[in-house]
C-alpha positions as a Markdown table, in Angstrom:
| # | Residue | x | y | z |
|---|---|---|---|---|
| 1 | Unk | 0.0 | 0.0 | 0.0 |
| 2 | Unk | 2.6 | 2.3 | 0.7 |
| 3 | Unk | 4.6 | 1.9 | -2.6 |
| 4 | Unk | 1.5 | 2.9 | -4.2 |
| 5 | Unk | 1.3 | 6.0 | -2.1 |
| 6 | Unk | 4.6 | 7.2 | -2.9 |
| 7 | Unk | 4.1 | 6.1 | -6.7 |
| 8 | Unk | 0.6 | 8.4 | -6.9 |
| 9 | Unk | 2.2 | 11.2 | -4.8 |
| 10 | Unk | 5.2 | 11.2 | -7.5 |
| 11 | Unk | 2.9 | 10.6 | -10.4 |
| 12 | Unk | 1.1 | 13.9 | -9.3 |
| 13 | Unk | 4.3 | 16.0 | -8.4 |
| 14 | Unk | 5.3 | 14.8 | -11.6 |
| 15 | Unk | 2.4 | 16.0 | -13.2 |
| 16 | Unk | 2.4 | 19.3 | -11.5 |
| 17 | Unk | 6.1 | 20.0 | -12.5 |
| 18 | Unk | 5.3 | 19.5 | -16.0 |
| 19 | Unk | 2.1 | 21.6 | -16.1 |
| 20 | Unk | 4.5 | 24.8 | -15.4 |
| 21 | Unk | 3.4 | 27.0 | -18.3 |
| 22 | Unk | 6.8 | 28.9 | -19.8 |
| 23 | Unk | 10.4 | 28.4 | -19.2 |
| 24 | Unk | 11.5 | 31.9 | -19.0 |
| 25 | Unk | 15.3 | 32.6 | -19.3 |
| 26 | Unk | 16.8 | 36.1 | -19.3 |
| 27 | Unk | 21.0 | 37.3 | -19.5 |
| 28 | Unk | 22.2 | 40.5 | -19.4 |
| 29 | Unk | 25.3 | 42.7 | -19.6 |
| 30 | Unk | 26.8 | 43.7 | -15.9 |
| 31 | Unk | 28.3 | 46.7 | -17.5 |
| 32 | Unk | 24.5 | 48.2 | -18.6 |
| 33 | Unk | 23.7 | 50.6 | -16.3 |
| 34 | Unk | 19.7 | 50.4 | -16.7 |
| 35 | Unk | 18.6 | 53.7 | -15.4 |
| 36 | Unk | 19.6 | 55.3 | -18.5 |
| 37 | Unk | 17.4 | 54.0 | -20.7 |
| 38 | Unk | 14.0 | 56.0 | -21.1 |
| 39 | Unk | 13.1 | 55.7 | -24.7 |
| 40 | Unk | 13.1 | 52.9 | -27.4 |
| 41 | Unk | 12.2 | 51.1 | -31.3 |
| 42 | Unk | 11.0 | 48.3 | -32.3 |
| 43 | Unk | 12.6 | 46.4 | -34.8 |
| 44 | Unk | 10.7 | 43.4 | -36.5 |
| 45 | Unk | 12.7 | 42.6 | -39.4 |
| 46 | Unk | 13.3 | 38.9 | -37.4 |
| 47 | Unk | 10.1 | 38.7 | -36.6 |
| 48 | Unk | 8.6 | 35.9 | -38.7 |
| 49 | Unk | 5.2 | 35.1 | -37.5 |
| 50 | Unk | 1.6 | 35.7 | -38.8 |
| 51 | Unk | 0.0 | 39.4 | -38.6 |
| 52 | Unk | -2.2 | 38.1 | -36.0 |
| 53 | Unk | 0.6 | 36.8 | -33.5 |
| 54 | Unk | 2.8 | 39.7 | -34.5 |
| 55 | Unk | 0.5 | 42.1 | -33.0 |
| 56 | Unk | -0.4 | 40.3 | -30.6 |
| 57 | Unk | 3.9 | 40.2 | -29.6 |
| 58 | Unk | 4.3 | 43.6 | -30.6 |
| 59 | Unk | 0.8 | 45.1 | -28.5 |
| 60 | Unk | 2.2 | 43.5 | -25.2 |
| 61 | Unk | 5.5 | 44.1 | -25.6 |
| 62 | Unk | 5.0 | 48.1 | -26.0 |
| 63 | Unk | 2.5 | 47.7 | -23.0 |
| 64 | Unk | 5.4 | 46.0 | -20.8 |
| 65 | Unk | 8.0 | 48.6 | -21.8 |
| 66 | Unk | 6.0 | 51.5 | -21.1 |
| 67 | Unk | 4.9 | 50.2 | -18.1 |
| 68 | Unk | 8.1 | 50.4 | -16.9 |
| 69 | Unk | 8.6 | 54.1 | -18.1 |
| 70 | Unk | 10.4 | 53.8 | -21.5 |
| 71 | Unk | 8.8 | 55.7 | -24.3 |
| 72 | Unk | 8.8 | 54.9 | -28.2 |
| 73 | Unk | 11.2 | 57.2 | -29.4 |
| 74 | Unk | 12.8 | 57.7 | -33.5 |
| 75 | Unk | 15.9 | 58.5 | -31.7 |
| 76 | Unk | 15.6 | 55.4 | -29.1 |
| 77 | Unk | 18.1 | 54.9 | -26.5 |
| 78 | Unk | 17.2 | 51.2 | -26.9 |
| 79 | Unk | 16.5 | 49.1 | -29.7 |
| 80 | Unk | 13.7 | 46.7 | -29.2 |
| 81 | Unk | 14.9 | 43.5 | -30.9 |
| 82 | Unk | 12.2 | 40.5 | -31.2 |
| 83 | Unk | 12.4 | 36.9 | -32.8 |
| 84 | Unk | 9.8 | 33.7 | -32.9 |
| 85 | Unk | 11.0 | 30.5 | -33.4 |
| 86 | Unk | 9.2 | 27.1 | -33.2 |
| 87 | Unk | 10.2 | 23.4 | -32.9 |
| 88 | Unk | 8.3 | 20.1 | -33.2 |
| 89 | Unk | 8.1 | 18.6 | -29.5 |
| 90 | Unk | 7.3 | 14.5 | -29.8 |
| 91 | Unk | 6.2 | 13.4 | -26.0 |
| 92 | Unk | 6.4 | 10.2 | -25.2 |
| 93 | Unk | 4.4 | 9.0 | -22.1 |
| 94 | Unk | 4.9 | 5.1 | -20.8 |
| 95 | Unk | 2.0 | 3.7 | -18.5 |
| 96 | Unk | 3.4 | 0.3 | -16.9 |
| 97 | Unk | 2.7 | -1.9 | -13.5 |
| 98 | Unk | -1.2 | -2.4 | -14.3 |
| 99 | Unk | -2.4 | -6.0 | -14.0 |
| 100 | Unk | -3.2 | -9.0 | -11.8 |
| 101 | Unk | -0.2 | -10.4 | -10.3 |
| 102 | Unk | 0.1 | -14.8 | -10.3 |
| 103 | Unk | 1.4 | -17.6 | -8.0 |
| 104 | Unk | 4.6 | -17.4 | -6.9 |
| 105 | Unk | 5.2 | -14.3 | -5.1 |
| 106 | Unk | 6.8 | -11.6 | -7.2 |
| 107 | Unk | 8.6 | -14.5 | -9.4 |
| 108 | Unk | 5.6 | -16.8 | -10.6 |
| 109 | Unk | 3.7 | -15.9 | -13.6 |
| 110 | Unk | 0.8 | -13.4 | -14.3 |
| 111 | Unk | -0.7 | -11.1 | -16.5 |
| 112 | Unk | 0.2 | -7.4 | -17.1 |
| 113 | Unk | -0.1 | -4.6 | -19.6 |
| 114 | Unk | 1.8 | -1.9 | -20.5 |
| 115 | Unk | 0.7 | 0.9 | -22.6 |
| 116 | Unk | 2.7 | 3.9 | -24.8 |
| 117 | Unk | 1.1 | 7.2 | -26.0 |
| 118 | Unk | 3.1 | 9.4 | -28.1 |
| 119 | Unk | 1.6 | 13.2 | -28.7 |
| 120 | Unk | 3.4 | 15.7 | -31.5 |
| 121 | Unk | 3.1 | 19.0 | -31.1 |
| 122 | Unk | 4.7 | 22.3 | -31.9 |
| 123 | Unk | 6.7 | 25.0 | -29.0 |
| 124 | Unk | 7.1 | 28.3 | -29.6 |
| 125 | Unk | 9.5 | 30.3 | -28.5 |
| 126 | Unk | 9.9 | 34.5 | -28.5 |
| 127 | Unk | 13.6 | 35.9 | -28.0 |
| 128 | Unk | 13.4 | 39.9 | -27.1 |
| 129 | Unk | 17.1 | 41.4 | -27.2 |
| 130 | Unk | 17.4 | 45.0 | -26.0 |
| 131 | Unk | 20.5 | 46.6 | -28.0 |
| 132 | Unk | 22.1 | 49.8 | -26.8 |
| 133 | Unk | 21.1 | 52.3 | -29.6 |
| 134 | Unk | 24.4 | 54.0 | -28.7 |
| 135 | Unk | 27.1 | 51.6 | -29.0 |
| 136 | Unk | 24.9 | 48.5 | -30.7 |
| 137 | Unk | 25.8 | 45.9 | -28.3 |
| 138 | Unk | 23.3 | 43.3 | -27.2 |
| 139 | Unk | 22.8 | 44.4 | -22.8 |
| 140 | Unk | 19.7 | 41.9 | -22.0 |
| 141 | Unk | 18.0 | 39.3 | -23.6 |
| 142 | Unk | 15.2 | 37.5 | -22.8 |
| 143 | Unk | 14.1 | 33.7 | -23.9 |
| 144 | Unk | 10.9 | 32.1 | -23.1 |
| 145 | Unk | 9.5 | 28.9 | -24.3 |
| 146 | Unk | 6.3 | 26.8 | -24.1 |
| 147 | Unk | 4.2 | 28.4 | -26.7 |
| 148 | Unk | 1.1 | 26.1 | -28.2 |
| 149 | Unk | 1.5 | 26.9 | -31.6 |
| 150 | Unk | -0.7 | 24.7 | -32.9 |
| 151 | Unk | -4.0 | 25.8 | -30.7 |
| 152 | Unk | -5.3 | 29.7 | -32.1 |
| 153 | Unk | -7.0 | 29.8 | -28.4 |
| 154 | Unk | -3.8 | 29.2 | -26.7 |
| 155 | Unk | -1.8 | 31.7 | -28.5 |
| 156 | Unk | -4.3 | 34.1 | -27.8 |
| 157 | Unk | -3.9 | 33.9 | -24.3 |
| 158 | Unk | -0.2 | 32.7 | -24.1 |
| 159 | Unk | 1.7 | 34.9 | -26.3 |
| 160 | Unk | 0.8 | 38.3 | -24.1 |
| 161 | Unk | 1.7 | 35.9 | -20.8 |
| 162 | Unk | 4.9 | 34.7 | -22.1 |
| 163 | Unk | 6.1 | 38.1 | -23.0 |
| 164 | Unk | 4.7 | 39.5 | -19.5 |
| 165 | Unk | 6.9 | 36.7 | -18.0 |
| 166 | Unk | 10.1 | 37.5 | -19.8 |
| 167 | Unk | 9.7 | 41.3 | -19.3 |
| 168 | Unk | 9.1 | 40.7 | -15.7 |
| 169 | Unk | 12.9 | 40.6 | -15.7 |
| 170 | Unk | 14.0 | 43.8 | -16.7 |
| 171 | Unk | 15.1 | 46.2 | -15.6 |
| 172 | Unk | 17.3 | 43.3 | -13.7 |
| 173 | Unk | 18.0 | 43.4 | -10.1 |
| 174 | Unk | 21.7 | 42.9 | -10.0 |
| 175 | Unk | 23.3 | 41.0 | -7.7 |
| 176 | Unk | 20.5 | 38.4 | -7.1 |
């Protein structure tokens, strides 16, 4: 009873782990000094993704910048860099250990059944580089992953989440 116990509490940690919606990576330079950047450009040239899904990136990225006081500017101190990318993701998901057991304590015969599910799907992934208009060196970057590309729905409501969750990151708190 108790190997089943720790096997359904693992099952559901498990479960829970994998359920977390975005890896969200960000990088930046320790040189940057943050607080004098107040104005910035987009630049889309990268930015290969349907007109839909690029305003949808572009909306909520504008909304996160200026909610942290920077203003579009045609003579930006920063340059708003921003790439999509996607990959196929092929999960592969083993369900074992179901069955009657037979004579012969855990060495006799019996029946059993495992099963295999495989689901392919496509991730998408948004990279937002902020480049010193100045001096054109990269200072922070941003990466986050975990995008349902396939599902319209899902992109509706992930894209602005994913890029709320990457910009949650900047300005960076050094040292931490």
């Amino acid at each position: 009873m108790k190997k089943y116990l720790i096997m359904l509490l693992a099952s559901v940690t498990l479960g829970l782990v994998s359920c977390a919606p975005f890896n969200v990576k960000t990088d930046y330079a320790d040189t940057a000094n943050f607080s004098q950047y107040k104005s910035y450009k987009l630049r889309i040239n990268d930015l290969q993704l349907n007109d839909i899904d690029k305003d949808r990136v572009l909306n909520e990225l504008s909304k996160q910048l200026q909610s942290k006081g920077l203003v579009v500017s045609d003579t930006p101190d920063l340059i708003v860099n921003v790439k999509a990318n996607h990959k196929q993701v092929k999960d592969v998901n083993v369900n074992g250990g179901f069955g009657m057991r037979g004579w012969g304590g855990p060495f006799g015969w019996g029946v059993g059944m495992n099963r295999t599910w495989t689901n392919t799907y496509n991730e998408g992934a948004l990279i937002i580089d902020l480049v010193d208009a100045q001096n054109q060196k990269l200072i922070w970057q941003g990466v986050g992953s975990g995008i349902s590309v396939d599902s319209p729905k899902s992109k509706q409501r992930q894209i602005p989440e994913i890029v709320a969750e990457i910009m949650k990151n900047y300005p960076p708190q050094k040292g931490k």
